[in-house]
N, C-alpha and C positions, 0 to 999 in steps of 0.2 A: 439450499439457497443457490449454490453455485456447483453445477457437478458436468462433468472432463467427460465425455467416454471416447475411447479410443483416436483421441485427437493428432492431425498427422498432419505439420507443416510444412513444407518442403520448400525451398529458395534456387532457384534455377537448379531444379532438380536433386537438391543438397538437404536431406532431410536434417531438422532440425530437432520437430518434437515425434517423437517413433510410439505415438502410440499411447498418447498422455490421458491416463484416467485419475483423478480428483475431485473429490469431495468437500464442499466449504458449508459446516453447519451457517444456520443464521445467526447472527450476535457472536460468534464466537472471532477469535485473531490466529490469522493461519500466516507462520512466515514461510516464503521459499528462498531455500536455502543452496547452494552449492557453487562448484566451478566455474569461471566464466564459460559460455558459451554452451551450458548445459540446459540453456532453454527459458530462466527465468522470466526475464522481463520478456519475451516473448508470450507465455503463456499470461501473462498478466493484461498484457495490449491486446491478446486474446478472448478475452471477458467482455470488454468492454467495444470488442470487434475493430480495433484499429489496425490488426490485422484479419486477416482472410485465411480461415484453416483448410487447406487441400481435403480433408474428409474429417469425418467427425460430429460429434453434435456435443456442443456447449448450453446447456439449459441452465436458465438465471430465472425462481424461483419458477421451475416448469414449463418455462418458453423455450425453446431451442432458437438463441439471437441469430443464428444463421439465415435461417430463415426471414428473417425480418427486412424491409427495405421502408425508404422514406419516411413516412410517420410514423411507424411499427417500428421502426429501429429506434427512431430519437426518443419515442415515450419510453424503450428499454436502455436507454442510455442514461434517462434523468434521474433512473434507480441510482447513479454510482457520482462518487466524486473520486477528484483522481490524483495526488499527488506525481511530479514529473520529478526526476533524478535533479535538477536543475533550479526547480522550483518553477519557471518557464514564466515569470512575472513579464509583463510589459513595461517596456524600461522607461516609457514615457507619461505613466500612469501613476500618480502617488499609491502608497498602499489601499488607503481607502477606498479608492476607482477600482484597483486590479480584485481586491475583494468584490466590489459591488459590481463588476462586470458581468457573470453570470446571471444575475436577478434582472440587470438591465434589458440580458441579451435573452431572456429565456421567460420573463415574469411578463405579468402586468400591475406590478405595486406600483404604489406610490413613491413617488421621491420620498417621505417622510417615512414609510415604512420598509424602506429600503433603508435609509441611514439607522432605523432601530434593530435592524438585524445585522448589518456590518458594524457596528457599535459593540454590539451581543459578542457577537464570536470573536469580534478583536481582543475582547475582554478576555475573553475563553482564553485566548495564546497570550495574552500580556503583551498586545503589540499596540491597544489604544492611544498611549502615546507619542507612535510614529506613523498615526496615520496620514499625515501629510506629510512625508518625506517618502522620496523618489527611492527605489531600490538599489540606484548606487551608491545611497548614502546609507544603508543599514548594512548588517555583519549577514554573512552568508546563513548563518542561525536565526535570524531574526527574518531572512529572506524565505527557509522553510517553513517558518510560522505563519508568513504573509500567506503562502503558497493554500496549506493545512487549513487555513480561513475563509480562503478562496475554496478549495473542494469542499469545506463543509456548510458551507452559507446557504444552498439550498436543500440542507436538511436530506442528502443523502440517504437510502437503506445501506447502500455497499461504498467502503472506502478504497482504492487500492493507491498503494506507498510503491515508488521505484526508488529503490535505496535512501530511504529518510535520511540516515544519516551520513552517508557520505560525502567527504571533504570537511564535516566537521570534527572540531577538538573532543578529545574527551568525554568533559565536562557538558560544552552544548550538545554531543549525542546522547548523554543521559536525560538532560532535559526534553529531548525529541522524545525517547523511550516512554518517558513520564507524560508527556500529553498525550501521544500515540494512546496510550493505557485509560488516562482519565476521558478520554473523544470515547472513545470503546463504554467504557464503564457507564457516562453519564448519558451517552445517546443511543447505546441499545444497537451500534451501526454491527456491521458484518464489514469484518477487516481482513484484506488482504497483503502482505508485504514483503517485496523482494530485497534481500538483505544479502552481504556479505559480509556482517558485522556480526558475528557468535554472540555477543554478549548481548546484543538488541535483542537478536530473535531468543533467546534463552527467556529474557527478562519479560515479554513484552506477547509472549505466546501463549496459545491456549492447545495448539499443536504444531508443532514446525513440519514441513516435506520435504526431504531432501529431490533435489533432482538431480539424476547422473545418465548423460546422455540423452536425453530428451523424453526418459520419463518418471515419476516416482520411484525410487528406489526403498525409499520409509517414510511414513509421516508417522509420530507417535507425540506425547506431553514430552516437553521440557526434558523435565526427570528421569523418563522411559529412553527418550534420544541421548543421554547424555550415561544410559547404560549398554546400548546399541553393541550389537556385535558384528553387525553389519560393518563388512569393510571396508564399503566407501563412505560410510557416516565416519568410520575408525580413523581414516585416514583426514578424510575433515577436519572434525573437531582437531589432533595432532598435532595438524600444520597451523592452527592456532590456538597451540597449546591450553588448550579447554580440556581440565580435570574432570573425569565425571562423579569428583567431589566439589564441582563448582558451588552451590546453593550450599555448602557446609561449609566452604572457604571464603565467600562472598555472601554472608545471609540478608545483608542489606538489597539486594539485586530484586529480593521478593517485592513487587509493587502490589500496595494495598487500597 
């Protein structure tokens, strides 16, 4: 679905990604994992070509998007929806609008069958009841759901998340985790997701990738990463103190 070879991006001459090769089955949830500045959300705004790779080829089910300009890019753009660290809502739009934006600015439906699929997917995050209120008036969790509603409203192949869960508590990050998983499960999508949250990507993956220094260092299952003897995975998980008897100490974490 999604495969890296030798991708190299460089910032006024400052390489960033050295050389990134990746692999993203279809339908499956791939998180990237590591350090700041080791390339994640890069590689991610990479996919989706919002940035420009200095060499390399990034092929999205067998296209190389590099290649693509004007029409050619947008039809391989409509492949993906995209979750923003931010949630990046329009402050001036109720939820319902900032959802039905996409459909507006990219369809030809109907008014009526525009409100039956923003209705649909509100339902989907449990936000149908705020869709008429403005996003300064919902909790920063409820602004990722808005968000999550908005990238999956026109039915997506590929999702990619830039840190779902951060800035929230706890509790509304497991809730993130738990849709994240049931989007994945009931829509069949191909998800990608930059985290620095261990216990998201542990829970919520079907292979995590570490990246250290701008390229893969391991991707493996959950279970396999959290056996790692790899020393920059070692050191990882450490600094947030992640057992790799997590899933025996937390067996709740298994989403079903």
């Amino acid at each position: 679905m999604i495969n890296f070879k030798n991708v190299v991006k460089e910032f006024s001459g400052k390489p960033v990604l050295r050389g990134m090769n990746l692999n993203v089955a279809k339908g499956e949830t791939i998180s990237l994992v590591g350090t700041s500045g080791a390339g994640k959300s890069v590689t991610l705004k990479h996919m989706v070509r919002l940035l420009e790779a200095t060499s390399g080829e990034i092929l999205i089910d067998g296209e190389n998007i590099l290649d693509k300009d004007g029409p050619e890019l947008a039809r391989m753009r409509e492949k993906f929806g995209y979750l923003f660290q931010g949630a990046a809502l329009l402050q001036w739009m109720s939820v319902f609008e900032n959802v039905a934006l996409p459909l507006r600015e990219n369809t030809k439906l109907s008014d009526k069958e525009i409100e039956e699929k923003v209705v649909s997917v509100l339902e989907k995050v449990d936000l149908l009841a705020a869709a008429e209120k403005l996003p300064a008036n919902i909790s920063g969790g409820m602004q990722k759901r808005a968000g999550l509603a908005r990238a999956v409203v026109t039915e997506p192949l590929i999702l990619l998340y830039d840190e779902p869960t951060s800035g929230l508590d706890p509790v509304t990050s497991r809730t993130i985790d738990q849709l994240i998983h049931d989007l994945q499960r009931d829509l069949g999508v191909t998800s990608v997701v930059v985290t620095h949250d261990m216990i998201s990507a542990l829970t919520i993956s079907d292979r995590i990738a570490m990246l250290h220094q701008g390229r893969v260092s391991e991707v493996s299952t959950p279970k396999d990463f959290l056996k790692s003897e790899n020393e920059v995975v070692r050191n990882f998980l450490d600094s947030q103190c992640i057992s790799s008897k997590f899933f025996e100490e937390f067996p709740e974490r298994t989403l079903s």
